[in-house]
DOPANU-570089 format. One record per residue: residue number from 1; x, z, y of N, C-alpha, C in turn; residue in three letters. Coordinates in steps of 0.02 Angstrom, whole numbers, plus 50000, padded with zeros to 5 digits. Each point is the difference from the previous one (the first is absolute). Layout:
// DOPANU-570089
REC;balo;nx;nz;ny;cax;caz;cay;cx;cz;cy;vexlum
REC;NUM;X;Z;Y;X;Z;Y;X;Z;Y;Ala
...
// end
This chain:
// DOPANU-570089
REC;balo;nx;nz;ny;cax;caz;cay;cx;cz;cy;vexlum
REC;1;55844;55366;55302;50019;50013;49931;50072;50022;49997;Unk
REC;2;50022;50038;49951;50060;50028;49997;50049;49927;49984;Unk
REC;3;50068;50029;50004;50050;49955;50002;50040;50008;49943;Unk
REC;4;49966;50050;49958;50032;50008;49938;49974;49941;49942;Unk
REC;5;50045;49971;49975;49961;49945;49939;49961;50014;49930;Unk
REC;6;49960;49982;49994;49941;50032;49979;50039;49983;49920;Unk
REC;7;49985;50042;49954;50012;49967;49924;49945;50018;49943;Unk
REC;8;49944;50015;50006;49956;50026;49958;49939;50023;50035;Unk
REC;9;49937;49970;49970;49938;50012;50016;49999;50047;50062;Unk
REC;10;50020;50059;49978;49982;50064;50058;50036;49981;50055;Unk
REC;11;50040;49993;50002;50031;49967;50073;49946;49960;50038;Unk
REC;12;49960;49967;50004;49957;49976;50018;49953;50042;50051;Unk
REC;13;50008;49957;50073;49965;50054;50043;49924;49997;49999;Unk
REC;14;49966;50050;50034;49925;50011;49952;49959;49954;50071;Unk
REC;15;50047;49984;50047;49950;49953;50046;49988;49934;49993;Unk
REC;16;49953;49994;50016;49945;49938;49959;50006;49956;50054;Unk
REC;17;50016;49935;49996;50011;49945;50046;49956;49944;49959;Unk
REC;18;49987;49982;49937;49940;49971;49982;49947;50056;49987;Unk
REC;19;49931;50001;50023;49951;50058;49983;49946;49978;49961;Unk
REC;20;49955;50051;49995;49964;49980;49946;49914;49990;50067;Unk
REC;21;49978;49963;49949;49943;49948;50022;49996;49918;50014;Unk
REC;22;50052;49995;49971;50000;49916;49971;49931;49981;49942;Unk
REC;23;50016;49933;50002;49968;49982;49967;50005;49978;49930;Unk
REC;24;50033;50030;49963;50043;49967;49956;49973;50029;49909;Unk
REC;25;50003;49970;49964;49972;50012;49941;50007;50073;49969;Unk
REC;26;49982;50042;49981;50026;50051;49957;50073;49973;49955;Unk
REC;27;50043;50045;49992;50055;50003;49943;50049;49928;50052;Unk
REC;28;49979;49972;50062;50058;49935;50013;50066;50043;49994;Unk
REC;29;50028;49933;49977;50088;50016;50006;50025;49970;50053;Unk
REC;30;49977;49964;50048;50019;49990;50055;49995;50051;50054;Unk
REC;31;49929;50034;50018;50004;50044;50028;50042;50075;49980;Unk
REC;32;50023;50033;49928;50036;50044;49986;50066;49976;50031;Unk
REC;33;50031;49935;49972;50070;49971;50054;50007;50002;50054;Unk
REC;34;49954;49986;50046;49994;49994;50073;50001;50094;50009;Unk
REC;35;49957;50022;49994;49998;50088;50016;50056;50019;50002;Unk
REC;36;50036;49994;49947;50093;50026;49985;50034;49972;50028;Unk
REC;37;49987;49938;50016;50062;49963;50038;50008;50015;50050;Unk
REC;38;49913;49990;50038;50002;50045;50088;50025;50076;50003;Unk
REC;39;50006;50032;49962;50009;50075;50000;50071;50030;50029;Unk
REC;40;50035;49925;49959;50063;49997;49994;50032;49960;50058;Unk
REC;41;49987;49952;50007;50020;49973;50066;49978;50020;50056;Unk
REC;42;49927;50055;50014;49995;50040;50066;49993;49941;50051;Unk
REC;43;49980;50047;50056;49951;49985;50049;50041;49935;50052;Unk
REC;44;50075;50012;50007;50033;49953;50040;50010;49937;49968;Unk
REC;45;49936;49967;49991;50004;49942;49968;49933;49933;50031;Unk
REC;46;50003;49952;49972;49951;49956;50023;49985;49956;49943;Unk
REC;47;49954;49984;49969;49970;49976;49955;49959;49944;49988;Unk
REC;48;50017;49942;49972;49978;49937;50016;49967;49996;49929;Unk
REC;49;49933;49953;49982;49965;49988;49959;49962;49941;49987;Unk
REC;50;50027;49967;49959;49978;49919;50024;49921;50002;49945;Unk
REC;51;49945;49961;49980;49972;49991;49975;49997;50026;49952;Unk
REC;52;49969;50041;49959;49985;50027;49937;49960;50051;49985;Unk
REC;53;50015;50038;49958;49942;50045;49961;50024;50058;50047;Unk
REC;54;50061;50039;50034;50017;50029;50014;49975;50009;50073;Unk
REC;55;50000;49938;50037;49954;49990;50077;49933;50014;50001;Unk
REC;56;49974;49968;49960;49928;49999;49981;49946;50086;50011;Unk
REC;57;50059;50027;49938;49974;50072;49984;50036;50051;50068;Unk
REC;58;50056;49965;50016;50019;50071;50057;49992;49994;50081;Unk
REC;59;49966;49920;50022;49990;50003;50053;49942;49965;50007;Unk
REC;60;49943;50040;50023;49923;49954;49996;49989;50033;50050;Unk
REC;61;49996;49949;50070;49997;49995;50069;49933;50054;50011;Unk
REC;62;50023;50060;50053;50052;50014;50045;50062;50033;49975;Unk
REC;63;50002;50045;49928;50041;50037;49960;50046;49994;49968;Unk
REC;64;50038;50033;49981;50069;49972;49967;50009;50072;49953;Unk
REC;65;50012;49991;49947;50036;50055;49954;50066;50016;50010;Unk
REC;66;50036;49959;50044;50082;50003;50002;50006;50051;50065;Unk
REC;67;50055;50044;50028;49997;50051;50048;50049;49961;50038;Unk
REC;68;50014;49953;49991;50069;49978;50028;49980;49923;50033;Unk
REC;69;50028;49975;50059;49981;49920;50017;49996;49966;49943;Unk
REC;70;49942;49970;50007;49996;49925;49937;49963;49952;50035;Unk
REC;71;50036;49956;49957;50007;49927;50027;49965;49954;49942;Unk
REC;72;49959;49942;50004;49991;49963;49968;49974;49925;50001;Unk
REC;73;50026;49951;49977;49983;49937;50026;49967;49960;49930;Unk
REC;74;50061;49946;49982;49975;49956;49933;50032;50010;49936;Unk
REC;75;49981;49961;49967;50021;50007;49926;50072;50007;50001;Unk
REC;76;50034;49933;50020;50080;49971;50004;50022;50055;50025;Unk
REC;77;49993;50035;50043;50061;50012;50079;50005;50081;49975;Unk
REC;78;50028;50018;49958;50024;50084;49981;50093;49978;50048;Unk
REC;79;50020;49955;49950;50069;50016;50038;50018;49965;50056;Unk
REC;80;49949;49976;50031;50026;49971;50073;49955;50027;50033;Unk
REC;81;49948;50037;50003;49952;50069;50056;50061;50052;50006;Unk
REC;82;50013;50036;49935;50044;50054;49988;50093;49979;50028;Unk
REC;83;50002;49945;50014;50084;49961;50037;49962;50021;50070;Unk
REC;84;49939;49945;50037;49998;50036;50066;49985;50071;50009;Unk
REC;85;49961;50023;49944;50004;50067;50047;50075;50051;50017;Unk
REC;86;50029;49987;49936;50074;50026;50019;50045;49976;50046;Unk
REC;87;49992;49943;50011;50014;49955;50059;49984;50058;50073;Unk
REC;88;49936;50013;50020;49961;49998;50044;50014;50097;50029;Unk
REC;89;50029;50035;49940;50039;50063;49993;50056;50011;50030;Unk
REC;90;50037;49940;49979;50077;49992;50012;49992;49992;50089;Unk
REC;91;49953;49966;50000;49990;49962;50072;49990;50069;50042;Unk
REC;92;49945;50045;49975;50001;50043;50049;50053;50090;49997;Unk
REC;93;50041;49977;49958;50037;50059;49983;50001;50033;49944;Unk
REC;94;49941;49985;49982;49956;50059;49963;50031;49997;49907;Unk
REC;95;50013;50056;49974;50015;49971;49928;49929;50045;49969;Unk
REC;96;49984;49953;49960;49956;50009;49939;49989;49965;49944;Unk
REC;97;49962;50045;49923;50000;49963;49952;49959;49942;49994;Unk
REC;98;50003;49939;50014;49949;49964;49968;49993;49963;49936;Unk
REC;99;49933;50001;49982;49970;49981;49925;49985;49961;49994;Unk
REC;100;50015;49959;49958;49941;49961;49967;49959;50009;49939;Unk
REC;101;49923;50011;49990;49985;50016;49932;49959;49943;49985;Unk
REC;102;50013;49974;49952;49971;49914;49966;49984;50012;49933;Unk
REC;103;49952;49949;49971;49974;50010;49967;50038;49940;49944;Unk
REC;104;49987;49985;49946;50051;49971;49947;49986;49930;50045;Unk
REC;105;49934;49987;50015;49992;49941;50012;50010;49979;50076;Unk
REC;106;50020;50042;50022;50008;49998;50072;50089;50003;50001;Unk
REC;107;50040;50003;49928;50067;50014;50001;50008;49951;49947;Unk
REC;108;49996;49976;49954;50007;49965;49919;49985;49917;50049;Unk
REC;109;49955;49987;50013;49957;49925;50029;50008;49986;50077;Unk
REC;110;49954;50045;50012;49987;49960;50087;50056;50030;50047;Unk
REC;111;50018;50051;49965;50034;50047;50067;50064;49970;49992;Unk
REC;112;50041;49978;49940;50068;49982;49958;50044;49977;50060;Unk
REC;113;49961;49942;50067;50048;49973;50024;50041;50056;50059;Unk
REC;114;49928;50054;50027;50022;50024;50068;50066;50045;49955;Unk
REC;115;49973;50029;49942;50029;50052;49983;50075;49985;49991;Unk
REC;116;50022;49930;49953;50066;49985;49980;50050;49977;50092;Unk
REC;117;49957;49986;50039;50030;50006;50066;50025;50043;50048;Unk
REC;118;49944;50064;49955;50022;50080;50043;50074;49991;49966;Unk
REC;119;49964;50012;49936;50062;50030;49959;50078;49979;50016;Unk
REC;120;50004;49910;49988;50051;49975;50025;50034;50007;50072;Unk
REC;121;49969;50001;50029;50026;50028;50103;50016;50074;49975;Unk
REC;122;49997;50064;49939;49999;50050;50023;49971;50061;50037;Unk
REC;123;49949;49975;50026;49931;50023;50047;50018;50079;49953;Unk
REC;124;49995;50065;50072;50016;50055;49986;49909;50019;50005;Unk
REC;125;49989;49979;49914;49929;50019;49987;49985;50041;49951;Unk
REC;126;49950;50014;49979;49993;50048;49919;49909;49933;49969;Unk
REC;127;50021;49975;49968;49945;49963;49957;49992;50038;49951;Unk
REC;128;49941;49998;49976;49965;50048;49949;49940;49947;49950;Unk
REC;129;49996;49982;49950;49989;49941;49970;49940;50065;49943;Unk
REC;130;49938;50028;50021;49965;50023;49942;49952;49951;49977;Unk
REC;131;50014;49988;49943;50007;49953;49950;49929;50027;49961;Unk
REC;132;49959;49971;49993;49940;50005;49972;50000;49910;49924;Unk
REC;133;50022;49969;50041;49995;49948;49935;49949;49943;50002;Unk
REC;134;49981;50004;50028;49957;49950;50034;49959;50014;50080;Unk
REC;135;49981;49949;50005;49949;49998;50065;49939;50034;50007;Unk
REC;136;50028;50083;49984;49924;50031;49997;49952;50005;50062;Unk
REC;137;50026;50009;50053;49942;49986;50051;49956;49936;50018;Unk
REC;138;50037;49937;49988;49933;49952;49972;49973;49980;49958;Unk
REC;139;49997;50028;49956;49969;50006;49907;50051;49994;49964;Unk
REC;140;50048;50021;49981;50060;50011;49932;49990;49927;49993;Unk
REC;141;50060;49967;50028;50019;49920;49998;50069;50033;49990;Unk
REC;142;50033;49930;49948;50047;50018;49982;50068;50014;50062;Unk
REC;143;50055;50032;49979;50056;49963;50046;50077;50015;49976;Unk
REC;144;50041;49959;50028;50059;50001;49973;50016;50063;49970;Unk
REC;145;49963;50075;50009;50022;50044;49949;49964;50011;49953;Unk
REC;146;49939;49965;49971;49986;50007;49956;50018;50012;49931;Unk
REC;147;49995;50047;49941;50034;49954;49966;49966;49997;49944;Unk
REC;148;50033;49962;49949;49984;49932;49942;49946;50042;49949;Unk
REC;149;49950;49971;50028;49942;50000;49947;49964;50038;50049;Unk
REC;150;50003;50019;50050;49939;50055;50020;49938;49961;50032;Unk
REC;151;49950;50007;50002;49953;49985;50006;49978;49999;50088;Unk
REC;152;49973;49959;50036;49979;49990;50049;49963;49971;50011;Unk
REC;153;49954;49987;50086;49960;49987;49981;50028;49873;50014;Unk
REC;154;50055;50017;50007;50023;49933;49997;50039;49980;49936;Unk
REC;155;49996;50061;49970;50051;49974;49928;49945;50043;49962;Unk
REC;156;49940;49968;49985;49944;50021;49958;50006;50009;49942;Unk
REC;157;49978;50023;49940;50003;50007;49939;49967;49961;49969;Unk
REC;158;49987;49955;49934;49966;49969;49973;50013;49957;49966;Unk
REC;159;49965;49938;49976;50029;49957;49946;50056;49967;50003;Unk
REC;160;50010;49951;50055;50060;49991;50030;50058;50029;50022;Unk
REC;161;49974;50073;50041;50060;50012;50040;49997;50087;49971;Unk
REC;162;50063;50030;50011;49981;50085;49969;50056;50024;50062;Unk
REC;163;49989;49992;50048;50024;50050;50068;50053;49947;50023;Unk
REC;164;50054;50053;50058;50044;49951;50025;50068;49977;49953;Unk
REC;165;49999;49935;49976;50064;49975;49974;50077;49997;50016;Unk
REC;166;50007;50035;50067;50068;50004;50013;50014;50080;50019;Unk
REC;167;50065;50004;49995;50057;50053;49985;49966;50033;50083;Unk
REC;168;50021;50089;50008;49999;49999;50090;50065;49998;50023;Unk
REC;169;49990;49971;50050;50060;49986;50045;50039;50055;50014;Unk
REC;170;50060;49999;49994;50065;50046;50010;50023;50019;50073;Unk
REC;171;49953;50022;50044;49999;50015;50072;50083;50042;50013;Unk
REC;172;49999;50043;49969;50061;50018;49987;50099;49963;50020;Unk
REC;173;49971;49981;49966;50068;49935;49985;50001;49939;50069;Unk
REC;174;49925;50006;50010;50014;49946;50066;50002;50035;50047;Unk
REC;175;49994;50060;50022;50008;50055;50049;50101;50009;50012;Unk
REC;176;50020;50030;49921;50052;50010;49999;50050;49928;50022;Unk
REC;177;49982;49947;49980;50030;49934;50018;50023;49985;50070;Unk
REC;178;49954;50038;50060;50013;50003;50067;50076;50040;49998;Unk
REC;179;50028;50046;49977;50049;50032;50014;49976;50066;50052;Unk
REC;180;49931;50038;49990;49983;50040;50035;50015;50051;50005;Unk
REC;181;50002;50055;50046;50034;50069;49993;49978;50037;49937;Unk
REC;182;49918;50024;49988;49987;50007;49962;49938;49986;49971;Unk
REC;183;49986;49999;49921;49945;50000;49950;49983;50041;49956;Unk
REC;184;49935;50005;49992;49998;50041;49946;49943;50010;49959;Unk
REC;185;49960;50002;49928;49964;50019;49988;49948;50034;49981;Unk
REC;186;49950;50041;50017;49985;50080;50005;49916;49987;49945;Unk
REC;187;49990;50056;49977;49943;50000;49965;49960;50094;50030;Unk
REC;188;49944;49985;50009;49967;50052;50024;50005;50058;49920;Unk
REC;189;49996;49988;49943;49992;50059;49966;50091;50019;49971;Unk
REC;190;50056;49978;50060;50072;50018;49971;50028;50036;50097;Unk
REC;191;49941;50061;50007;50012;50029;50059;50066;50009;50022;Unk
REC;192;50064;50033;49982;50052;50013;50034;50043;49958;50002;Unk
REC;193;49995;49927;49971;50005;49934;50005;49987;49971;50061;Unk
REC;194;49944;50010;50020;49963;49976;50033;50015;50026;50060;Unk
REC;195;50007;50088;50018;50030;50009;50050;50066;49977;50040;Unk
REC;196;50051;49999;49944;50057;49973;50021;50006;49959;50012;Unk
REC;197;49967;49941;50005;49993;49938;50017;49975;49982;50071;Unk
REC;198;49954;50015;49998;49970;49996;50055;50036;50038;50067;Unk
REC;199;50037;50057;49993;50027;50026;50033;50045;49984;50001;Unk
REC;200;50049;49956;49969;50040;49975;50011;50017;49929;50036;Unk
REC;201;49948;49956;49999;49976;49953;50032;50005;50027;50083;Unk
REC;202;49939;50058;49997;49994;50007;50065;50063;50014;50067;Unk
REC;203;50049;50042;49925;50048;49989;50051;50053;49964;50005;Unk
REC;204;50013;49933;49967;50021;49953;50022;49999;49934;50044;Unk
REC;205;50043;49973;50031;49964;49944;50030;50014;49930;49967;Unk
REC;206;49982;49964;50032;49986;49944;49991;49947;49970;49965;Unk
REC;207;50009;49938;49961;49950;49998;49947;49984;50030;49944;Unk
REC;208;49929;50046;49981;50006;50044;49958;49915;49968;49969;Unk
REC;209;50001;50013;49916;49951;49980;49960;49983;50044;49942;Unk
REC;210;49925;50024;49998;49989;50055;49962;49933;49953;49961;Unk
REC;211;50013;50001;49926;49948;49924;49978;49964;50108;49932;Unk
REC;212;49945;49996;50027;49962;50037;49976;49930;49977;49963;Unk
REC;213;50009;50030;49903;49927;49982;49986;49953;50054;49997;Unk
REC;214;49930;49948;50018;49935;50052;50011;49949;49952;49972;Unk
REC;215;49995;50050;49953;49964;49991;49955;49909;49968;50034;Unk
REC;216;49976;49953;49990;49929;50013;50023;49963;50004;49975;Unk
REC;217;49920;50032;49989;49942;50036;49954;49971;49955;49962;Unk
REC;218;49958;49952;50080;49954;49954;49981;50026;49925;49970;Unk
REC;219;50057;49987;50041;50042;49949;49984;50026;49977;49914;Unk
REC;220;50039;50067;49984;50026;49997;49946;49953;50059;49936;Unk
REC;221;49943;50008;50032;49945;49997;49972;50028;50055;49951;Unk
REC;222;50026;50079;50039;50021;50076;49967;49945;50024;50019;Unk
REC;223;50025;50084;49975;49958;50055;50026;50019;50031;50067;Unk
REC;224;49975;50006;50038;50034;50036;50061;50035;50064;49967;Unk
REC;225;50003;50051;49956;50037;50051;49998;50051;49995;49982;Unk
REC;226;50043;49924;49962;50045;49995;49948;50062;49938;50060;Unk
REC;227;49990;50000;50039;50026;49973;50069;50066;50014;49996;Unk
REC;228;50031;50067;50000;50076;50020;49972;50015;49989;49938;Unk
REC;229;49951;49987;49938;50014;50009;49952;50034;49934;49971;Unk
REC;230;49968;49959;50048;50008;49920;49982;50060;49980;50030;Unk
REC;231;50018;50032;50063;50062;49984;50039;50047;50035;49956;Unk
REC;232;50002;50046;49971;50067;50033;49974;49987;49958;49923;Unk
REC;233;49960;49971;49983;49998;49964;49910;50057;49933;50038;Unk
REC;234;49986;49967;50053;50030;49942;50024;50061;50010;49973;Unk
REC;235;50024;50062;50029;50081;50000;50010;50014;50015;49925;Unk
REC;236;49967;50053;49968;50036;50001;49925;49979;49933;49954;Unk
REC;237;49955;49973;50015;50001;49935;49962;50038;49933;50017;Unk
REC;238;50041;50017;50071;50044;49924;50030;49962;49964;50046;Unk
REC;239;49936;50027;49992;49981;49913;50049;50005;50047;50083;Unk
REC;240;50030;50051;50006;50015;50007;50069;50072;50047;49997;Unk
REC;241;50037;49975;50037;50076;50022;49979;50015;50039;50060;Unk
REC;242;50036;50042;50011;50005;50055;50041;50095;49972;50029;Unk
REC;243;50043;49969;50035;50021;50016;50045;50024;49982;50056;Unk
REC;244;50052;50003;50023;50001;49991;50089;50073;49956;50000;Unk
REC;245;50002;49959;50051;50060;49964;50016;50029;50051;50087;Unk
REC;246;50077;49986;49976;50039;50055;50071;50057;49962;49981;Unk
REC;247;50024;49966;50073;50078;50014;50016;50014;49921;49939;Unk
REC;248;49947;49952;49992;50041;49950;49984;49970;50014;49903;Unk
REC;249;50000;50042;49984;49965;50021;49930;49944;50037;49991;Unk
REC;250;49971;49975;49923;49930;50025;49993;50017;50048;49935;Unk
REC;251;49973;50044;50004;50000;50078;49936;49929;50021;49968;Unk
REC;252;50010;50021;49953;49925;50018;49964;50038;50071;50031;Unk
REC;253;49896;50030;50019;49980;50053;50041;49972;50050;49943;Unk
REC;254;49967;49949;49962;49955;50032;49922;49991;49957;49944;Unk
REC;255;50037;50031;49949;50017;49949;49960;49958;50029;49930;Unk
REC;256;49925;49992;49967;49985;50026;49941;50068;49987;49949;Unk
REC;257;49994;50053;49950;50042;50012;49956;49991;49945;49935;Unk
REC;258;49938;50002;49979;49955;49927;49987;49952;49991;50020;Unk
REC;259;49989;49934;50015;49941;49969;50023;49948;49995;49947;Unk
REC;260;49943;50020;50006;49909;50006;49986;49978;49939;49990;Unk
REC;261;49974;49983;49938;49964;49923;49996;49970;49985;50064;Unk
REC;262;49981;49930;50023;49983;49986;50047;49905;50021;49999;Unk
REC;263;49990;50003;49967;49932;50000;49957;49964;50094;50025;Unk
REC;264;50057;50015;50015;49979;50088;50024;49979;49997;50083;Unk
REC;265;50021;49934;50020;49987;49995;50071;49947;49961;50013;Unk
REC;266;49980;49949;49960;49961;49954;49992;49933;50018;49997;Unk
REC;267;49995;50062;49934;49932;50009;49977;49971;50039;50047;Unk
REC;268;50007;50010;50069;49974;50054;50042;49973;49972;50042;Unk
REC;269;50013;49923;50009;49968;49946;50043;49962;49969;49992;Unk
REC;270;49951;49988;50009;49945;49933;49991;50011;49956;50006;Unk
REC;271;50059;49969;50039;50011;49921;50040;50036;49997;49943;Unk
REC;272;50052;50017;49921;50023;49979;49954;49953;50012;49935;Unk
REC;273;49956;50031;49970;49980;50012;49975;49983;49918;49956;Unk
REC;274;50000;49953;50028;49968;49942;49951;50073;49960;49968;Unk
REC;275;50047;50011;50008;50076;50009;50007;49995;49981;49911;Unk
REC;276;50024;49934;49953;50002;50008;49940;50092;50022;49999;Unk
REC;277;49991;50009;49926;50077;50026;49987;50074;49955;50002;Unk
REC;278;49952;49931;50017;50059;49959;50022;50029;50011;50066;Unk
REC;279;49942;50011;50047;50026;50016;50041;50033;50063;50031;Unk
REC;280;49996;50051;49966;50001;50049;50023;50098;49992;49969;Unk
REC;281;50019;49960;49942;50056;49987;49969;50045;49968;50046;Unk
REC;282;49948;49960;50055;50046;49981;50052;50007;50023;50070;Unk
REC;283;49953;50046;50000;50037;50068;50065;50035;50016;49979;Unk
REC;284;50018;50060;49929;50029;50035;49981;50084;49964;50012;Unk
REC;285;49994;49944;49982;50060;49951;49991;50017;50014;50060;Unk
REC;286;49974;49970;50050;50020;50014;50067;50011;50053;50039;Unk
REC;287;49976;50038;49992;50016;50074;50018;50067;50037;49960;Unk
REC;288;50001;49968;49932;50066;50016;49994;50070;49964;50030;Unk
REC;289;49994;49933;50006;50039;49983;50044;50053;49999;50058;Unk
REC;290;49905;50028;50044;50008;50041;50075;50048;50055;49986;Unk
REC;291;49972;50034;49951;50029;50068;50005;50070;49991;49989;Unk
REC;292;50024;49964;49972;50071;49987;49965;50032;49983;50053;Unk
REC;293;49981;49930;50060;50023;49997;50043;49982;50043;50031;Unk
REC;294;49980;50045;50032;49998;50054;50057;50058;50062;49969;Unk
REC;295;49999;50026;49932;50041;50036;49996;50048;49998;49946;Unk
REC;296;49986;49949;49970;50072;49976;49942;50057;49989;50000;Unk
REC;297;50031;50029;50070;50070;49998;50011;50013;50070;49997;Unk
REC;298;49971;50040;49992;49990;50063;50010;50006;50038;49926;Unk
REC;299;50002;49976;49950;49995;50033;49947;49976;49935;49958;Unk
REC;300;50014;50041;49939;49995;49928;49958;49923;49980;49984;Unk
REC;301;50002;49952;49957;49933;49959;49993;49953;50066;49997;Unk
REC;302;49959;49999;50021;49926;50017;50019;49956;49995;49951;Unk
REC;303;49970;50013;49948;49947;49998;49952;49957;50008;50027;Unk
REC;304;49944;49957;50002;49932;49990;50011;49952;50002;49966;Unk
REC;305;49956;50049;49974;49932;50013;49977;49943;49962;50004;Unk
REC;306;50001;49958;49923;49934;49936;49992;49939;50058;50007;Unk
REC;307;49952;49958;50025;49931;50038;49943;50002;50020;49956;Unk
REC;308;49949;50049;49954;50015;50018;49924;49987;49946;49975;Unk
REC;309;50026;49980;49934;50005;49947;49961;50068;49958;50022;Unk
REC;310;50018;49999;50042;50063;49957;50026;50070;50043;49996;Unk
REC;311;50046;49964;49990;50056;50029;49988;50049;50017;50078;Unk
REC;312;50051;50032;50001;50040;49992;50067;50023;49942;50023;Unk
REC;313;49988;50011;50052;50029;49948;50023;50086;49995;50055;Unk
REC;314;50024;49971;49992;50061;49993;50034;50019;49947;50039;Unk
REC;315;50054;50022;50060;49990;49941;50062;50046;49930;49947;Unk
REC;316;49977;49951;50007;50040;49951;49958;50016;49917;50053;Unk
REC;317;49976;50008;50049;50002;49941;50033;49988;50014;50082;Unk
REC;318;50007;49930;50043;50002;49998;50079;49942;50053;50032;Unk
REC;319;50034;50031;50015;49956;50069;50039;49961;49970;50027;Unk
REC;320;50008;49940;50041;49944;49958;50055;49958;49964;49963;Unk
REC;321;50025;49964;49945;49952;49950;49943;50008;50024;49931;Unk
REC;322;49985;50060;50001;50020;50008;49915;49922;50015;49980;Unk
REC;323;49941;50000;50022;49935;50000;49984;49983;49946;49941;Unk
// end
């Protein structure tokens, strides 16, 4: 691949290092992430894949969709497979990129301990966190990224209970907490975003983290054609914030001008759909929050867009507990 740094879609070289004949749903946003990411990081690389939806569909023995070495073991071990194999590089001379690509639940829950250990030692790795939102390869069980109110098949809907009751976890912030080289967060339908990121990762060392959402069909119960449509509503509605930490500070990458009721992102999903207006009063709350802390140093208060019938809303309390 050229040595020039890529800044926009077309830059993107047309050789295919994830290919097609996976197994993977129509419209996934995991597999569109993975395609671009390999494109971009090219062939001198090695690729580790711990348990998930992503193993499942791209390597079903003897075959592999990936063009490049891959590696794969258990749920936990993304950032301590991906430490020895760079280890095992160094050992023989050799420099190359290695990956890790994990799944929320393989990065949010089980994976949390190897990963905060890469991170902290520094490990000259690239982690890649595509974020689906629950445990879709063993039936949509919830997990630390879930978030509040969505429906699973462990946070059921019904008389008692109406989806998962807690906030999703701020992967982000505990990533950045290591003091890592770099972070960042990318959305598949904010392309020249997305390039720069990733290419910028690739060519740095040390510890590097790219936390990407992908949208899933069956999971979050869309249409397969509306897959970008839902990833780019995220970002103009807040509940997915666009930017990157460098050099000790974090910057908004994409900042909507105003943010979109939360309700424009919502109604496209099935897993919120049973969602009453109380609750939906207390995403919104929270998402304005987030947003305030992620970019409220940046410009002044932030107006946030209720549902119709609801008035604006404004950041008024603890970014972390102001729900």
């Amino acid at each position: 691949m050229s040595e020039k740094e890529l800044a926009i879609i077309r830059d993107i070289p047309n050789n295919d290092w994830f290919v097609s004949g996976h197994g993977a749903c129509p419209g996934c946003g995991m597999t569109i992430a993975v395609k671009n990411i390999m494109r971009i990081i090219g062939n001198n690389s090695t690729v580790y894949v711990p348990a998930s939806c992503l193993i499942v569909v791209s390597a079903v023995y003897p075959t592999s969709s990936f063009r490049t070495p891959l590696f794969f073991t258990a749920f936990e071990n993304t950032g301590a497979v991906t430490t020895g194999i760079k280890a095992a590089y160094r050992r023989l001379g050799k420099d190359a990129t290695v990956v890790g690509i994990a799944g929320d639940g393989g990065t949010f829950d089980i994976g949390l301990q190897a990963l905060s250990g890469a991170a902290e030692r520094g490990e000259d790795v690239l982690y890649v966190c595509v974020d689906n939102e629950a445990y879709m390869n063993t039936g949509i069980q919830r997990s630390g990224s879930t978030p509040f109110g969505a429906w699973t098949t462990t946070t059921p809907v019904g008389k008692k209970t109406k989806g998962k009751r807690q906030m999703k976890k701020d992967m982000m912030d505990l990533v950045i907490g290591h003091n890592v080289e770099y972070a960042a967060t990318l959305s598949i339908a904010h392309y020249n975003d997305f390039v720069k990121k990733v290419d910028k990762a690739k060519r740095k060392s040390g510890f590097r983290f790219l936390h990407v959402l992908t949208p899933c069909v069956p999971g979050w119960k869309t249409e397969s054609a509306k897959t970008v449509e839902i990833a780019k509503l995220a970002v103009e509605t807040g509940m997915w914030t666009l930017f990157e930490y460098e050099d000790g500070e974090a910057r908004a990458t994409y900042r909507p001008k105003q943010l979109l009721p939360v309700t424009d992102y919502l109604q496209l999903q099935g897993r919120f759909r049973h969602m009453p207006s109380e609750d939906i009063k207390v995403l919104q709350r929270w998402v304005c929050n987030k947003y305030y802390w992620h970019f409220g140093h940046e410009a002044e208060q932030p107006a946030c867009a209720m549902f119709k019938g609801e008035p604006e809303m404004h950041f008024d309390g603890d970014p972390l507990h102001g729900v």
